[in-house]
N, C-alpha and C positions, 0 to 999 in steps of 0.2 A: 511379308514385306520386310526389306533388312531394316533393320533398328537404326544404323547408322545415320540413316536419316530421316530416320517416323517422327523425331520432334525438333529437327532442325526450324523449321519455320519461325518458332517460338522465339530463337536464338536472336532473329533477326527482328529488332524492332520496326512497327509497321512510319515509324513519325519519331522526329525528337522529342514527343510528348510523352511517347510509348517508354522512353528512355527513364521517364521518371517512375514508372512503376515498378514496385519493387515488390516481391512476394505476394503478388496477389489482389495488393492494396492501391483505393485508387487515390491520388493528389490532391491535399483541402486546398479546393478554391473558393473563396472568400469573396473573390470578384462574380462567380454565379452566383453567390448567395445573395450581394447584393442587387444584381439585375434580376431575379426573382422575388424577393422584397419590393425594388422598385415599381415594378411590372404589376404589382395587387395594387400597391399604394395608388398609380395612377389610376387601374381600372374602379377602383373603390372609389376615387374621389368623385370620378365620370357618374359613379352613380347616384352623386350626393347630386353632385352639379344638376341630372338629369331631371331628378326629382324636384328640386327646386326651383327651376328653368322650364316647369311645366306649360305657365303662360306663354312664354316664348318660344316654346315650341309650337303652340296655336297659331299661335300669331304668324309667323314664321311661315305654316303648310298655310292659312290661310293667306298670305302675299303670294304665295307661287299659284297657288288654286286664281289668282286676278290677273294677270299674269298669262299670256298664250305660251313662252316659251315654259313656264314654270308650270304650266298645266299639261305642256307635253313630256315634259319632264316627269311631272309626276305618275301620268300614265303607264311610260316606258318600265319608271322604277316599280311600278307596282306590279307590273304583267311580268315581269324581270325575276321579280322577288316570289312571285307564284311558281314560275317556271322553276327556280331552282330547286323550292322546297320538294315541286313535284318530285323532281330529277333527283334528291335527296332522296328521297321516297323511294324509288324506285330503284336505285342502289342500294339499299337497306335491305330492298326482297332480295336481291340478286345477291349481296352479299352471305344473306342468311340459308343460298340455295347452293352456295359453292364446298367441292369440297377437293380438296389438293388428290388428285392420284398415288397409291402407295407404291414404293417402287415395288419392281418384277423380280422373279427370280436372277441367280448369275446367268443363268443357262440362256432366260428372255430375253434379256440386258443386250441393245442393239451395239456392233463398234463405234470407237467413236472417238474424232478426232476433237483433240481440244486445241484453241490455239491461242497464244499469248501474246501480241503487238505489243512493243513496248519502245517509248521513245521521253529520252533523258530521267528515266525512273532511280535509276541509280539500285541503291540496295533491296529498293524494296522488292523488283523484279523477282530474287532470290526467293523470298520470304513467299512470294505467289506460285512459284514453282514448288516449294517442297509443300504447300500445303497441298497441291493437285497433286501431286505424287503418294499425298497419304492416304488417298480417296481409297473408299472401301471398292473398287471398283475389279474386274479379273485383268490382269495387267497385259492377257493378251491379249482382250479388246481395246484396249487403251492407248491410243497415240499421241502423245504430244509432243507439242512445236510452239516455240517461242523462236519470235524475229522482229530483232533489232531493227527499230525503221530510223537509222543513219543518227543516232544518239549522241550527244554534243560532249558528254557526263561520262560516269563507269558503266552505265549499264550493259554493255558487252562484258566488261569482265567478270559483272556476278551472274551473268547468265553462264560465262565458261565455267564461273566456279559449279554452276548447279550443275551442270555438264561432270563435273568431274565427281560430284556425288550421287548424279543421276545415272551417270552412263549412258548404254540407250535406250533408257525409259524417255529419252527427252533428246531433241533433236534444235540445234540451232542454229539460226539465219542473220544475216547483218545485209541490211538493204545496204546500195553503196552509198548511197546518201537519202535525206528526210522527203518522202514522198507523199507522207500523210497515213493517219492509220486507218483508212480506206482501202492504200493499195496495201499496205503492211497485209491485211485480214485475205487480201485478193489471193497475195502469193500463199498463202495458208491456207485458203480452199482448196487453190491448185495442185499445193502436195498434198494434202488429207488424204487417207482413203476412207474414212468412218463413214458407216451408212448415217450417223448424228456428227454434226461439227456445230461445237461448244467453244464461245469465245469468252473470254476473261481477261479482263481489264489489269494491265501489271500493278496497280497499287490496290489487287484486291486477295484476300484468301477467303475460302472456303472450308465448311465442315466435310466430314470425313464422309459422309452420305450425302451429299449435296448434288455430286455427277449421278450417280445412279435415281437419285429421285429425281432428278432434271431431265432425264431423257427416258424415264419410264411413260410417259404420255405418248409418245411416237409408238410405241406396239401395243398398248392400247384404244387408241385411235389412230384408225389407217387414215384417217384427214387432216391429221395434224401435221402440219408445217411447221411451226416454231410454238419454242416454248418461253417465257419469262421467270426467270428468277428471282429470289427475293433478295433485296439491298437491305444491309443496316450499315451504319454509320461505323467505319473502324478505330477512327481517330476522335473519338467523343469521350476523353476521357479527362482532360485540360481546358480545352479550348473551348469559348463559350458557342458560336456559331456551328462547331458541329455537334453541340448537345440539339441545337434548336433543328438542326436537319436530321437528326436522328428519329425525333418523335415526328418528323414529317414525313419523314420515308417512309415510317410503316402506317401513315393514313394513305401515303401514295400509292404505294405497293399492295401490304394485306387488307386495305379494303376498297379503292379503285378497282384496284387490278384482281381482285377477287371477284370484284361485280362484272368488269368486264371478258372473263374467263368465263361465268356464266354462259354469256353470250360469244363466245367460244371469241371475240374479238377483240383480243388486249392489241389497243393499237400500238405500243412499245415494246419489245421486248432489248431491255437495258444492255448496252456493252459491259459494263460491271460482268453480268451474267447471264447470258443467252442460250439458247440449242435452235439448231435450225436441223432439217430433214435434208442431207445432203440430196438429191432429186430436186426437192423445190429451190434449194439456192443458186444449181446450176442452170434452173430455167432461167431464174433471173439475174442470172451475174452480169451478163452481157449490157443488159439495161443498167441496174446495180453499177458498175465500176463504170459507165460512160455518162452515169447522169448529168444533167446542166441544169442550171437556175438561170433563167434572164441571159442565156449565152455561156454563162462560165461555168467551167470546171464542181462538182459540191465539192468538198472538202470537208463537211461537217458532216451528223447526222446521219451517218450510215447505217446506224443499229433503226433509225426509225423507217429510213428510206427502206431498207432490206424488210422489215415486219412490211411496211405499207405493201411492196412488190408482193410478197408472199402471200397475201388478206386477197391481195388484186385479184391473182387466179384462182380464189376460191377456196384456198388451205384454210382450216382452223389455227388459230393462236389461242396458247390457254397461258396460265400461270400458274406457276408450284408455290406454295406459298412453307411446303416443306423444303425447298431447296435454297439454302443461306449462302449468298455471299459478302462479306465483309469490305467496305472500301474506302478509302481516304476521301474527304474532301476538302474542299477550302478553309482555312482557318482568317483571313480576314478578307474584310468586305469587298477588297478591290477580284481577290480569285472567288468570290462569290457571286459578284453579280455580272461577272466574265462569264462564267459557267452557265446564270443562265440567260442572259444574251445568247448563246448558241444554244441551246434548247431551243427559247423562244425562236430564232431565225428557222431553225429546224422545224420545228412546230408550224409556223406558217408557210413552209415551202411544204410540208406532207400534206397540209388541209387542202392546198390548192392540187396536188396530183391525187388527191381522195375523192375529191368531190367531180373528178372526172369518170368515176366508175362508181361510185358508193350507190349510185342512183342506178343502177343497170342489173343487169341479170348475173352479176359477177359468181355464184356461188348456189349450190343447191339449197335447196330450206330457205327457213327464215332470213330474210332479211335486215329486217325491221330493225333490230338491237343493232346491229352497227349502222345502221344510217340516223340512229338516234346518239349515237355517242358520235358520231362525225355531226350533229349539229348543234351537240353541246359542244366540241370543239369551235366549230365555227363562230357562234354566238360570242365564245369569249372573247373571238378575237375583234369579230368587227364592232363587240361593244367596250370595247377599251377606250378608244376617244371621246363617244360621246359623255363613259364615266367620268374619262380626267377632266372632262371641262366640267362638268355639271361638281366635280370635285373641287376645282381653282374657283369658283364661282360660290359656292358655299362657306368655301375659306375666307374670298375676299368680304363676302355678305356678314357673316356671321359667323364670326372665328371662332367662340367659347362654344356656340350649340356642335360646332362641327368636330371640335376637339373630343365633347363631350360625350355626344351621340353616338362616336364612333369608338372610343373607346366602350363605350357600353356594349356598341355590338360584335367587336372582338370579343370583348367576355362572354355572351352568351354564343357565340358564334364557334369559339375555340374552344367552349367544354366539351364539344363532340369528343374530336380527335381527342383532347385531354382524358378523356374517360378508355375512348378507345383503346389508348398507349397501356393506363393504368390496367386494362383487365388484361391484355394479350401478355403486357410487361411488369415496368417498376412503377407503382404508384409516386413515386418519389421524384423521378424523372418525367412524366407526363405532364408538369406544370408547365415546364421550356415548350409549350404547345402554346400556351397566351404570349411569351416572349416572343415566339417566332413571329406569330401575327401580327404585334405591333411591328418587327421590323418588316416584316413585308410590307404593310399599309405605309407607314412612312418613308420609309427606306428602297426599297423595290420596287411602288406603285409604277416606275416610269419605265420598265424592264417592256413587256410585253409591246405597247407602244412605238419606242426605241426598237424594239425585236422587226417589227411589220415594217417600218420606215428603213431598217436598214438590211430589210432581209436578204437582199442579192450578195452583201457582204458574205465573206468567208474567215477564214482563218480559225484556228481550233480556240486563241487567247491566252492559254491558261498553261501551254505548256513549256515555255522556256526556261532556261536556267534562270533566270532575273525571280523564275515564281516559286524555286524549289528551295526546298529547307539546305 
């Protein structure tokens, strides 16, 4: 590989946060210290409170136990609270049963296009190019392509610049104007030739073995369809919300998506970082680029819509949990809860085209495992309102037990993942697993809800110049 640009990536910082690192060293923030201070102090008092608020907690289940709506209430939570721990449980085996595929020889190693959509990304584009350029991968299997989908910013011209360090290891596209990165990825299949096409999100880079362990599953499994990669958090070195999404990611990633690989049916496989079996994508590109919700156009949710088409006809989906990609995320609450506003929307328009085939003969073998992860999806969704009410109702009833309570059950709730972080990673960082929780529960609770009520909506949210650095 020539030198000239085996460590350009580096050069290019991923965020103006990245700006402040300097030899290796990361930024004292004084402001995480204190939201992790904070974050004990509250859960610790919750458990002072809990303990001394014992009567009134009696008191309390016994008025809802008198009570028909408080007795259904207490039924739903209790059958609710079974269900999960089971579901719990049964992740745990699945988890404990997974093991990432090693990658294959060069000679195994399938071609393989990788493709870059990128719109108003600005420098970072760059920085995603060279590090897909440094992949340990044979460079005559390797095609990539990066296209511009009509960019408001510079990012056409640090894709020329990568161009002019890449040569033609890298090839690039400028849609004539913003058509969404749906069709961006559409014209990206259309030129590919790789028997795997591999998408990559512009604000993300990758380790040097990341492609070759990412599409080592396709020749060893002739049923594999798509494969999911593993996300960490790029920009978690400042900013406090994506330290908290970084210990979330990998409960999301290395142990969901490890349990659902199990059962060969990760229902995502992330834009961040995917492989698809060029075969299975052209079965369903057709459907893929002309989907509709409610009449309209998707616009959103392609990485999930594409995994769901591909599960449809029967492919396996697995996940690499050896294949890293690194990617930006929001740094304040308004590009946070934009982001997951379109999940969530996402999310409820794939349960409703799942649950049209989940139930059918769709795939040889077992079934079972993904019509049970399609109705722990389901459940979440259609039990979101009756939680928030029986949530507003508790509030209004009795404010100190519900403050209290629930702070309790975030603490014992969040040492999972917290322990989890701490053995795969830094014990240090696995704390921003109780932070995250409390913002989710206060902060978030109204996301999924807001997600189903406005699911026909579209729009990506998050990516205009108004939200870049």
């Amino acid at each position: 590989m020539n030198s000239s640009y085996k460590n350009l990536a580096h050069n290019i910082p991923a965020s103006n946060e990245a700006e402040s690192i300097q030899d290796g060293k990361k930024p004292r923030n004084i402001w995480g210290i204190v939201v992790l201070f904070s974050t004990f102090i509250l859960m610790i008092g919750a458990a002072f409170l809990v303990f001394n608020l014992q009567s009134d907690f009696t008191a309390y289940n016994m008025e809802k136990m008198n009570t028909t709506w408080g007795f259904i209430f207490s039924i739903i939570a209790g059958v609710l609270f079974l269900y999960r721990a089971a579901f719990f449980i049964y992740n745990l085996y699945l988890y404990f049963r997974y093991k990432p595929i090693k990658s294959v020889s060069n000679e195994a190693l399938p071609t393989t296009t990788v493709i870059v959509p990128a719109y108003n990304e600005g420098r970072q584009v760059y920085a995603t190019l060279m590090s897909l350029a440094k992949s340990d991968f044979p460079e005559e299997k390797l095609q990539l392509l990066a296209i511009d989908d009509g960019s408001k910013d510079d990012t056409w011209h640090w894709m020329q610049e990568a161009k002019k360090v890449l040569g033609d290891r890298v090839a690039i596209y400028q849609q004539p104007e913003n058509k969404g990165k749906r069709h961006a990825l559409y014209r990206g299949f259309n030129l590919g030739t790789g028997e795997v096409f591999v998408t990559v999100d512009s604000d993300s880079v990758v380790n040097e073995d990341t492609l070759r362990n990412l599409v080592s599953p396709f020749v060893v499994n002739e049923k594999c369809g798509a494969v999911a990669g593993n996300i960490r958090v790029l920009n978690n070195q400042k900013a406090l919300l994506p330290k908290m999404l970084n210990v979330n990611f990998v409960l999301s990633f290395e142990f969901m998506r490890s349990a659902e690989s199990t059962l060969e049916s990760v229902l995502c496989t992330p834009g961040a970082l995917a492989a698809y079996r060029s075969s299975a994508v052209f079965e369903c590109l057709p459907e893929w680029i002309n989907q509709t919700f409610m009449g309209q156009a998707s616009d959103i949710g392609e990485d999930r819509a594409m995994t769901n088409m591909i599960l449809k006809r029967g492919n396996h989906v697995l996940f690499q949990r050896n294949a890293y990609a690194y990617t930006n995320v929001p740094e304040r609450y308004s590009g946070l809860y934009k982001m997951f506003i379109r999940w969530g929307r996402s999310n409820v328009r794939e349960n409703i085209a799942m649950s049209k085939y989940v139930f059918t003969n769709f795939r040889e073998g077992s079934k079972i495992g993904s019509r049970l992860l399609f109705i722990n999806q389901f459940l979440k969704i259609i039990m979101s309102y009756p939680l928030i009410f029986l949530m507003f109702f508790f509030v209004a009833s009795h404010p100190v037990l519900f403050l209290s309570s629930t702070l309790l059950s975030i603490f014992i709730l969040s040492s999972f993942p917290a322990l989890f972080y701490a053995k795969r990673y830094k014990s240090t960082e696995s704390f921003w697993a109780y932070s995250y929780s409390i913002l989710y529960t206060f902060g978030l609770f109204w996301i999924t809800p807001y997600a189903i009520a406005t699911a026909s909506k579209s729009g990506w949210l998050t990516r205009e110049l108004s939200q870049k650095r």
